[in-house]
KENULUM-206089 format. One record per residue (C-alpha): x, y, z; residue in one letter. Coordinates in steps of 0.02 Angstrom, whole numbers, padded with zeros to 5 digits. Example, Ala and Ser with C-alpha at 12.3 -4.5 7.8 and 13.67 -1.06 7.14 Angstrom:
<vextis>
<c1:00615	c2:-00225	c3:00390	res:A>
<c1:00684	c2:-00053	c3:00357	res:S>
</vextis>
This chain:
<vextis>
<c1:01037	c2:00780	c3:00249	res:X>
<c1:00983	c2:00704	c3:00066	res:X>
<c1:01103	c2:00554	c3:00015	res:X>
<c1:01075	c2:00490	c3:-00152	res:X>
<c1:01187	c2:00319	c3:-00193	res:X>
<c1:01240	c2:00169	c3:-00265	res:X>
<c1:01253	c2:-00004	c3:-00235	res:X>
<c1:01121	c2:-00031	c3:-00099	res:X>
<c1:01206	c2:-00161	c3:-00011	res:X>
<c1:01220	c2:-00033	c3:00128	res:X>
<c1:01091	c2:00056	c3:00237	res:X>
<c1:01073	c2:00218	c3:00278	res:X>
<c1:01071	c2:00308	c3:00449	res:X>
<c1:00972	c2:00432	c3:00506	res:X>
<c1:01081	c2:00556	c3:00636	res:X>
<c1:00955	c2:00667	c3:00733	res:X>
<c1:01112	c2:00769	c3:00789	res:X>
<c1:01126	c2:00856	c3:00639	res:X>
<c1:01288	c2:00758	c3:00585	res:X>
<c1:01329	c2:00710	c3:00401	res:X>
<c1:01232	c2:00532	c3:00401	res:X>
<c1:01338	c2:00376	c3:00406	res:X>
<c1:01304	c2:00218	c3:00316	res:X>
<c1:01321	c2:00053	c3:00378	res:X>
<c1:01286	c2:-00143	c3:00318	res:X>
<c1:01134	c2:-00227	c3:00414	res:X>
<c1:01105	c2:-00400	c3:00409	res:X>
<c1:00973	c2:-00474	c3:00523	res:X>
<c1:01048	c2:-00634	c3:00487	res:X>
<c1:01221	c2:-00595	c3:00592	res:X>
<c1:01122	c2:-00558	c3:00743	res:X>
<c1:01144	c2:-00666	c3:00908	res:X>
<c1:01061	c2:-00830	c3:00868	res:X>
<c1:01036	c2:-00792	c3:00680	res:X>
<c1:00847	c2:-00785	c3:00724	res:X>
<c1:00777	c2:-00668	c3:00588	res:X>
<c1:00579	c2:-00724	c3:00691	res:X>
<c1:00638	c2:-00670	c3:00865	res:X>
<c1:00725	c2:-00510	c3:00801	res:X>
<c1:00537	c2:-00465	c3:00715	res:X>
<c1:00452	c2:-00494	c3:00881	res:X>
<c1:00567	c2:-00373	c3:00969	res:X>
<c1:00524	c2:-00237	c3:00845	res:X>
<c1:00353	c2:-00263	c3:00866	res:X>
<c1:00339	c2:-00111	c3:01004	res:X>
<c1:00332	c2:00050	c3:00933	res:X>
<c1:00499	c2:00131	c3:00899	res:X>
<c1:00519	c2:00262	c3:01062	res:X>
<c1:00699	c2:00255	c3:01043	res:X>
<c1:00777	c2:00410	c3:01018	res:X>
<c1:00958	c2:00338	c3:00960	res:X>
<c1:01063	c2:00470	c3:00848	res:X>
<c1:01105	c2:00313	c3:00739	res:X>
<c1:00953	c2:00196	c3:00671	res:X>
<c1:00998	c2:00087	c3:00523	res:X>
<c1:00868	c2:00057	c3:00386	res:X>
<c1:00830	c2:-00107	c3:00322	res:X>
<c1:00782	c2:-00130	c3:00132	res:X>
<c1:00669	c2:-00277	c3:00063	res:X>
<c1:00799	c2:-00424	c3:00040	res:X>
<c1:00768	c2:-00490	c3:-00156	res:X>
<c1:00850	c2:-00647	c3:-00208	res:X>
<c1:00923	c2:-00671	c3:-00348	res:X>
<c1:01007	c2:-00501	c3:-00325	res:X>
<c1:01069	c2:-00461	c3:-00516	res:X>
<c1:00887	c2:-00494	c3:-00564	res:X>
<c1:00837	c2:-00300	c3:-00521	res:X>
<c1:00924	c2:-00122	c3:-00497	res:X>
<c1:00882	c2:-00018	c3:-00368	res:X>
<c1:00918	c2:00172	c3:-00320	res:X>
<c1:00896	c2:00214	c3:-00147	res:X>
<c1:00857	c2:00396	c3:-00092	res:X>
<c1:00871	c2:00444	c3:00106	res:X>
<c1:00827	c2:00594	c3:00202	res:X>
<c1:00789	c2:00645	c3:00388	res:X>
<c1:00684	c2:00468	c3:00441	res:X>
<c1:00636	c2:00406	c3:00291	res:X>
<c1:00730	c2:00308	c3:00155	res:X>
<c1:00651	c2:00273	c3:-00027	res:X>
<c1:00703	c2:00148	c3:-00142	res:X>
<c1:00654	c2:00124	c3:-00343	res:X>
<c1:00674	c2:-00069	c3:-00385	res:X>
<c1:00671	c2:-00108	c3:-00581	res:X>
<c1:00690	c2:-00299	c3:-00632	res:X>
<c1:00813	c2:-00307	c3:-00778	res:X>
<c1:00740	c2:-00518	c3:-00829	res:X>
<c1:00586	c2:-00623	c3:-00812	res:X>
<c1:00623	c2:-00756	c3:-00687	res:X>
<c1:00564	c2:-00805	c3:-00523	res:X>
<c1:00607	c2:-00687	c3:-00397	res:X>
<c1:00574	c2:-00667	c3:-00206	res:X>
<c1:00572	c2:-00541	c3:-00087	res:X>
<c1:00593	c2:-00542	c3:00111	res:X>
<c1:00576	c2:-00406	c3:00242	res:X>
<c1:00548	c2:-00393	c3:00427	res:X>
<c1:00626	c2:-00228	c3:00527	res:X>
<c1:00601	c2:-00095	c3:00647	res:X>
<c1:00531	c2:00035	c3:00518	res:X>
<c1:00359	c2:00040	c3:00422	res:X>
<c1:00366	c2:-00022	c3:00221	res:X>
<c1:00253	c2:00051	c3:00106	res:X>
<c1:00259	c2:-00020	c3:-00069	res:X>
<c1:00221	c2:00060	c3:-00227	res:X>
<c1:00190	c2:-00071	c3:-00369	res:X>
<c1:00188	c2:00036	c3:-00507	res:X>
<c1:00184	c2:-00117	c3:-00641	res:X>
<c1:00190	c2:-00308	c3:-00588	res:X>
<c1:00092	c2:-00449	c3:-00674	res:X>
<c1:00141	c2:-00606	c3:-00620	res:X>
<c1:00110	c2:-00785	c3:-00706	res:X>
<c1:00117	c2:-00855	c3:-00542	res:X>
<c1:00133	c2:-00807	c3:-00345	res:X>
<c1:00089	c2:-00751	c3:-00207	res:X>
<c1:00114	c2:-00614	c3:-00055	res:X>
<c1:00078	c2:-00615	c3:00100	res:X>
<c1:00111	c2:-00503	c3:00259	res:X>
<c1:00094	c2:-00572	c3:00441	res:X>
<c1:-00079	c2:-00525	c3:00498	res:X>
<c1:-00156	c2:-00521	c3:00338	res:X>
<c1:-00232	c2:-00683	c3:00214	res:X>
<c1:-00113	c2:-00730	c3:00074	res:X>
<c1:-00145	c2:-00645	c3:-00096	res:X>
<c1:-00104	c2:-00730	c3:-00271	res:X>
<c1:-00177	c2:-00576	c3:-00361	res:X>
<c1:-00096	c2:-00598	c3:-00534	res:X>
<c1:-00105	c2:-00403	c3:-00587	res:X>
<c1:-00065	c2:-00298	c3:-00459	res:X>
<c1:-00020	c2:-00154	c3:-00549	res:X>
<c1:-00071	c2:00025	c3:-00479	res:X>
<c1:-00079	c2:-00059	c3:-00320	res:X>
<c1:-00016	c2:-00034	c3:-00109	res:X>
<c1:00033	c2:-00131	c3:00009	res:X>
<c1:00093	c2:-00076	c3:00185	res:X>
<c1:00185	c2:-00186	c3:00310	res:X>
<c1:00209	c2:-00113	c3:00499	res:X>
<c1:00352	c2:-00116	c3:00597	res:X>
<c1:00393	c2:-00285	c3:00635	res:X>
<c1:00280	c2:-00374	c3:00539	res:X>
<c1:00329	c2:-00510	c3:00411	res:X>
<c1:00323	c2:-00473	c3:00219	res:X>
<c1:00364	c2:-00613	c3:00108	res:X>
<c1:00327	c2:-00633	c3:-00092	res:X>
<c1:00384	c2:-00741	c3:-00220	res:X>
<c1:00320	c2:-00710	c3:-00402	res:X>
<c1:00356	c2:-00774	c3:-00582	res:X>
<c1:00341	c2:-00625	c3:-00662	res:X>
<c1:00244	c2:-00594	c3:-00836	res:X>
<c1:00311	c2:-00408	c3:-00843	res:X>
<c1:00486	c2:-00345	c3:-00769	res:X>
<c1:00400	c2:-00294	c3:-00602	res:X>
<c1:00439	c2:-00095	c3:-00568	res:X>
<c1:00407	c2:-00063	c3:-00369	res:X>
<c1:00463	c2:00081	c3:-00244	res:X>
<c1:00489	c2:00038	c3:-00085	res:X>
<c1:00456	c2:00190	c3:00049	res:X>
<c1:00542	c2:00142	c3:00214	res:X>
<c1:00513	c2:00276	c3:00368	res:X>
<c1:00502	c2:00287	c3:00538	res:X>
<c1:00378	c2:00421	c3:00592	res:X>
<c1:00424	c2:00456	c3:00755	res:X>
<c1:00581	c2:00549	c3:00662	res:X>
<c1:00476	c2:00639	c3:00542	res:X>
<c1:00437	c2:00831	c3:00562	res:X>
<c1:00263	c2:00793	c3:00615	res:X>
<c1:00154	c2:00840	c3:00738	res:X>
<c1:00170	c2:00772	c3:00897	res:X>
<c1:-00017	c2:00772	c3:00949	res:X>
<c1:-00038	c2:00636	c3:00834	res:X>
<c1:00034	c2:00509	c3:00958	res:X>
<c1:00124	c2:00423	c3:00810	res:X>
<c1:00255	c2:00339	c3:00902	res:X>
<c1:00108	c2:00253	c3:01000	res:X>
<c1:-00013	c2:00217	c3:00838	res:X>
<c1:-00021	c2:00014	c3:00811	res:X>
<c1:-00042	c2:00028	c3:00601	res:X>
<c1:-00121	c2:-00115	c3:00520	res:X>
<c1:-00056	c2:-00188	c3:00386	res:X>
<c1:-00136	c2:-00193	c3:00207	res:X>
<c1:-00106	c2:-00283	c3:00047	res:X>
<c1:-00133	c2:-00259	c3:-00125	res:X>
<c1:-00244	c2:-00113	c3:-00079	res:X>
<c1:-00289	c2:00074	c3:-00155	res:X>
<c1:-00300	c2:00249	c3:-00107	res:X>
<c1:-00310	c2:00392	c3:-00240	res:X>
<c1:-00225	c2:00521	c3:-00110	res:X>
<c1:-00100	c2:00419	c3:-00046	res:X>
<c1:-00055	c2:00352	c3:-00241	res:X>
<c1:-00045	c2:00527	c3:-00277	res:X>
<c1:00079	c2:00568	c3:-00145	res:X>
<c1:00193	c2:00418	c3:-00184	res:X>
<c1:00212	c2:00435	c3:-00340	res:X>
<c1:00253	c2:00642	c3:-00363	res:X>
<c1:00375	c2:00584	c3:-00217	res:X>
<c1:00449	c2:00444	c3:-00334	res:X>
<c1:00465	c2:00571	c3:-00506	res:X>
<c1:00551	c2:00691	c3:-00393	res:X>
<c1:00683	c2:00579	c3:-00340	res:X>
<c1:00718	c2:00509	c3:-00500	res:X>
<c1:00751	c2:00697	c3:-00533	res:X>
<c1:00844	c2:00724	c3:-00389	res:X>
<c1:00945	c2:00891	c3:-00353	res:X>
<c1:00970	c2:01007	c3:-00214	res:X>
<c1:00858	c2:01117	c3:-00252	res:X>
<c1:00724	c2:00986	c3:-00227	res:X>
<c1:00771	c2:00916	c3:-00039	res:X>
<c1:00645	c2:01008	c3:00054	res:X>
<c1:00503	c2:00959	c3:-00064	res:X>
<c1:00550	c2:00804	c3:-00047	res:X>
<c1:00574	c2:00785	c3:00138	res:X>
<c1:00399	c2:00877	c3:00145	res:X>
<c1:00311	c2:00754	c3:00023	res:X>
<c1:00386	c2:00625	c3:00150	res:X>
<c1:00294	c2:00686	c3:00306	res:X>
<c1:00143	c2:00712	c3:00180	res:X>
<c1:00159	c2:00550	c3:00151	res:X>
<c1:00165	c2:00458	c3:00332	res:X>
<c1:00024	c2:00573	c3:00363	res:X>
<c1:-00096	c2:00513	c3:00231	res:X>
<c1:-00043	c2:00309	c3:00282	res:X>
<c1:-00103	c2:00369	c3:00472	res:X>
<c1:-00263	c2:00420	c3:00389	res:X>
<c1:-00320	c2:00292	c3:00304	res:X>
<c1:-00266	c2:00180	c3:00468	res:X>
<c1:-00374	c2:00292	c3:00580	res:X>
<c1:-00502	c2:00300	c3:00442	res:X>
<c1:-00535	c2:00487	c3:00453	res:X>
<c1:-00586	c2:00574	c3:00298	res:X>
<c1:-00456	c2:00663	c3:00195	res:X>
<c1:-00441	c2:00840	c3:00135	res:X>
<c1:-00422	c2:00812	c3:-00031	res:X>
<c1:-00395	c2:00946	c3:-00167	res:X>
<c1:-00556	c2:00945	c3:-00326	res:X>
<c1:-00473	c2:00881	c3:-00465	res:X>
<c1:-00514	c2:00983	c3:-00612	res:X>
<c1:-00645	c2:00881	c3:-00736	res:X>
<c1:-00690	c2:00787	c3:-00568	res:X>
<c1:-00847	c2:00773	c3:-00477	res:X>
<c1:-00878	c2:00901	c3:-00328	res:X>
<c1:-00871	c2:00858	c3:-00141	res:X>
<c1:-01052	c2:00845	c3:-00121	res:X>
<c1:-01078	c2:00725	c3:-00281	res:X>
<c1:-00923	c2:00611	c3:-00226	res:X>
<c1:-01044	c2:00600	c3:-00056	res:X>
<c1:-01205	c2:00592	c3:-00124	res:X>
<c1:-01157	c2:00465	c3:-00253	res:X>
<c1:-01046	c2:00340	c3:-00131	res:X>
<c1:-01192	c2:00339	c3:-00009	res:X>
<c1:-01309	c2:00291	c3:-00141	res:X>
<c1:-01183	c2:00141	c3:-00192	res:X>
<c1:-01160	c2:00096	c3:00008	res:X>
<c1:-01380	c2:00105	c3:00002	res:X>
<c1:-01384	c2:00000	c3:-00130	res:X>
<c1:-01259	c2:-00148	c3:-00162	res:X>
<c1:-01388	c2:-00281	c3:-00154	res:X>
<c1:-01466	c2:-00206	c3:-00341	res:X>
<c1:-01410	c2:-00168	c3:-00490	res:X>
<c1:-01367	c2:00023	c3:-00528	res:X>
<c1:-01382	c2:00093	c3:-00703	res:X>
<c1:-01261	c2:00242	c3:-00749	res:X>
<c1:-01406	c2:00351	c3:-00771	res:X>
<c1:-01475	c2:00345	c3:-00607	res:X>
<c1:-01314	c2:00392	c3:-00552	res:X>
<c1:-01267	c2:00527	c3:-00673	res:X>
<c1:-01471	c2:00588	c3:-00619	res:X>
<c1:-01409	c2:00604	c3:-00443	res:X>
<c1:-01294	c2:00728	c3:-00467	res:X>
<c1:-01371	c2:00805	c3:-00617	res:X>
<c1:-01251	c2:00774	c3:-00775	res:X>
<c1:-01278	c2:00681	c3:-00924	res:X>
<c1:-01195	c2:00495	c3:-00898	res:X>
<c1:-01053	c2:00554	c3:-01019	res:X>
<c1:-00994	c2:00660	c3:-00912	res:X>
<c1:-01022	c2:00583	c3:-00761	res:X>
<c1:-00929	c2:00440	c3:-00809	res:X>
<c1:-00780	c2:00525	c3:-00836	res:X>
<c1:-00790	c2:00656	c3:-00690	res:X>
<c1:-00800	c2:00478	c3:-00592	res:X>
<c1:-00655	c2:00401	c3:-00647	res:X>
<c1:-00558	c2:00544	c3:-00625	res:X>
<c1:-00619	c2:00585	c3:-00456	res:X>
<c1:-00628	c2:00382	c3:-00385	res:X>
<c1:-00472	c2:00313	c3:-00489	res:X>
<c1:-00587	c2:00203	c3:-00578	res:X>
<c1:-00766	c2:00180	c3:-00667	res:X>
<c1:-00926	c2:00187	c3:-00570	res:X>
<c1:-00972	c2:-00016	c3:-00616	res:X>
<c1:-00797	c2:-00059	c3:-00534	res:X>
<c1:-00830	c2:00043	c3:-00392	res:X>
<c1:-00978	c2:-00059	c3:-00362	res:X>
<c1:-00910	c2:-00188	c3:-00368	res:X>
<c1:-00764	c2:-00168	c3:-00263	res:X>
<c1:-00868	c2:-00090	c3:-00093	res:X>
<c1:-00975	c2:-00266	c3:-00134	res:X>
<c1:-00849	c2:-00374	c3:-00127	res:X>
<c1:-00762	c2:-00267	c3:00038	res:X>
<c1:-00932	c2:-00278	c3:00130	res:X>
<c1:-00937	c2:-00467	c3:00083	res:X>
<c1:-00754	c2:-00472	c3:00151	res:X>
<c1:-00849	c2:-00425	c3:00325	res:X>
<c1:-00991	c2:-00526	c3:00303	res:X>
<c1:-00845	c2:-00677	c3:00292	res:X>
<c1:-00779	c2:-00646	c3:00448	res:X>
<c1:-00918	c2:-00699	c3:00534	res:X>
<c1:-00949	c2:-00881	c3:00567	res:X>
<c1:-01099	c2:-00867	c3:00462	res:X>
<c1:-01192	c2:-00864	c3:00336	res:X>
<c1:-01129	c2:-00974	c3:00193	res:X>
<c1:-01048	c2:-00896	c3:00072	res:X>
<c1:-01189	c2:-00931	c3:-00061	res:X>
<c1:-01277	c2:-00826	c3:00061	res:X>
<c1:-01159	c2:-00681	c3:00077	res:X>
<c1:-01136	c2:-00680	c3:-00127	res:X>
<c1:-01339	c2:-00663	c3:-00141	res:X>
<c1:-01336	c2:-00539	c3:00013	res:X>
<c1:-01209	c2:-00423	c3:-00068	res:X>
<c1:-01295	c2:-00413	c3:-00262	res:X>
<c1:-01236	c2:-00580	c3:-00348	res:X>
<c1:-01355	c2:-00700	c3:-00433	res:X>
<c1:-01232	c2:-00846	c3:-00454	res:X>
<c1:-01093	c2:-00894	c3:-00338	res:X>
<c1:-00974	c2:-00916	c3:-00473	res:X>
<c1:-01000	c2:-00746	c3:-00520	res:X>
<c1:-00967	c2:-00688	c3:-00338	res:X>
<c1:-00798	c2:-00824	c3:-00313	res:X>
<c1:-00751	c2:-00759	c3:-00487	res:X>
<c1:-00738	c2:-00559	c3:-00442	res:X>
<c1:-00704	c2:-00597	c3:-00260	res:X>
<c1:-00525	c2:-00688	c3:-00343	res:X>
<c1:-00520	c2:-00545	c3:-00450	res:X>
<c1:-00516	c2:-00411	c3:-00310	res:X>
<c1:-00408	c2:-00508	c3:-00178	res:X>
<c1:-00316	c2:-00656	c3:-00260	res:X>
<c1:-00392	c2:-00770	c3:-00162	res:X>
<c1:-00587	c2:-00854	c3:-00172	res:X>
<c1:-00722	c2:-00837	c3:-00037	res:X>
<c1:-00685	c2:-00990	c3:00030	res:X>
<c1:-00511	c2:-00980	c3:00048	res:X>
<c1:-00524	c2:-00794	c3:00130	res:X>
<c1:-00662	c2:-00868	c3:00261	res:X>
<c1:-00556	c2:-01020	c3:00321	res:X>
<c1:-00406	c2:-00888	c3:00334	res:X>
<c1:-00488	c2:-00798	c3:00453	res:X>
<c1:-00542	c2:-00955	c3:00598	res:X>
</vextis>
């Protein structure tokens, strides 16, 4: 069943009977001891339970008349398009029994900062184009003063109900959460997901529901961190240049790498490379660089040691205010900050 409504001050249900859905009002706050913490730590365990009725939470965002929101749901899986209407501070909430994946499609931010349980606070300014995915019963919490009205869909499922395959195990998978992250595949997915529900119509429910089990498969992917089958985007480099060109990167952080050696390596001119790049990797080959330095330097910072002078000279920077300054770039957040999170 495909229920498209408004207000959204109601959740809906998913019925595994095959019943018309029926909506109800949740509000962790009017459970038993008004403990929003306890209720997060009993949803912690993944969701076995096979109950015909299983209410959906959406992110709480206070003030309320500071955004609209459309909510979309099908057979386990709800989706919700928020739009701010004003600039002003604004703060979201959410804790529940189903996984959140959100899409920030556009959100600058003067000031702010997210953070989800397990993971360090972020007070990335732009995090436009970006991901962020918060498991079942962990804590999500941001609070922003927004430079831009903020545009974000929120994808709320529970994969055990999905249509997928049960060899998977995905009612037993522990998913980790990630913030302010991206994925070309998984962008991909959300967002022809999102266009078709703005444009919803009956003819387009099984699409959708189908894009939705795409979907939770491509976030169980990137958690088990098994390559993707991805489809060759047309004007984009081939399979074996994506490979031969990321393990050259990987090889060679530590140095500086000129276009041309890398537009040699999978003979095209650097013209051409450049562009087949972007469109294969999402962005340009000196950014990509520079992000899988600054993730290896996130692992080198979990460690005890080295210093982090050390770690910015181990993974290609000459100065450590150059390293602090795209390290803050990347992840919100400096070195320092990021290796004291993590004691």
């Amino acid at each position: 069943m495909f229920i498209d409504r408004l207000p959204l001050n109601v959740s809906p249900s998913v019925n595994r009977s095959g019943s018309p859905p029926r909506t109800r009002e949740y509000d962790w706050r009017a459970r038993p001891g008004n403990d929003q913490h306890a209720f997060c730590k009993q949803a912690r365990p993944p969701f076995h339970n096979p109950a015909a009725d299983m209410a959906f939470p959406t992110v709480e965002i206070s003030p309320s008349d500071v955004v609209r929101r459309r909510v979309v749901s099908w057979q386990g899986m709800v989706a919700e398009i928020t739009q701010m209407t004003r600039n002003e501070r604004i703060e979201s909430r959410f804790c529940g029994p189903v996984h959140l994946l959100a899409m920030y499609e556009r959100g600058v931010r003067h000031d702010g900062s997210t953070v989800i349980e397990g993971m360090p606070k972020s007070t990335l300014r732009d995090f436009s184009r970006k991901l962020s995915f918060v498991p079942a019963g962990n804590k999500f919490h941001d609070w922003q003063t927004p430079q831009v009205p903020a545009r974000v869909v929120y994808f709320y499922f529970d994969p055990s109900a999905l249509a997928i395959s049960s060899e998977c195990d995905i009612a037993d998978m522990q998913l980790a959460p990630k913030l302010f992250f991206e994925d070309c595949a998984l962008w991909d997915t959300a967002l022809k997901l999102t266009v078709l529900i703005e444009n919803a119509g009956s003819e387009n429910q099984l699409y959708i529901e189908a894009l939705g089990v795409v979907l939770a498969h491509e976030l169980l992917r990137l958690n088990a961190g098994t390559p993707r089958i991805e489809p060759q985007l047309r004007g984009g480099l081939a399979a074996w240049q994506q490979r031969t060109v990321v393990a050259y990167v990987e090889e060679h952080l530590d140095e500086p790498i000129s276009l041309a050696t890398l537009a040699q390596l999978v003979r095209l001119s650097p013209h051409y490379f450049c562009r087949a790049f972007k469109q294969s990797f999402g962005m340009p080959p000196h950014r990509f660089h520079t992000s899988r330095r600054i993730e290896r330097a996130k692992i080198l910072l979990a460690k005890p040691a080295p210093s982090v002078t050390d770690i910015g000279f181990t993974v290609g920077f000459s100065q450590t205010s150059s390293f602090t300054a795209a390290f803050r770039r990347a992840t919100g957040t400096t070195p320092t900050a990021y290796h004291r999170s993590l004691c």
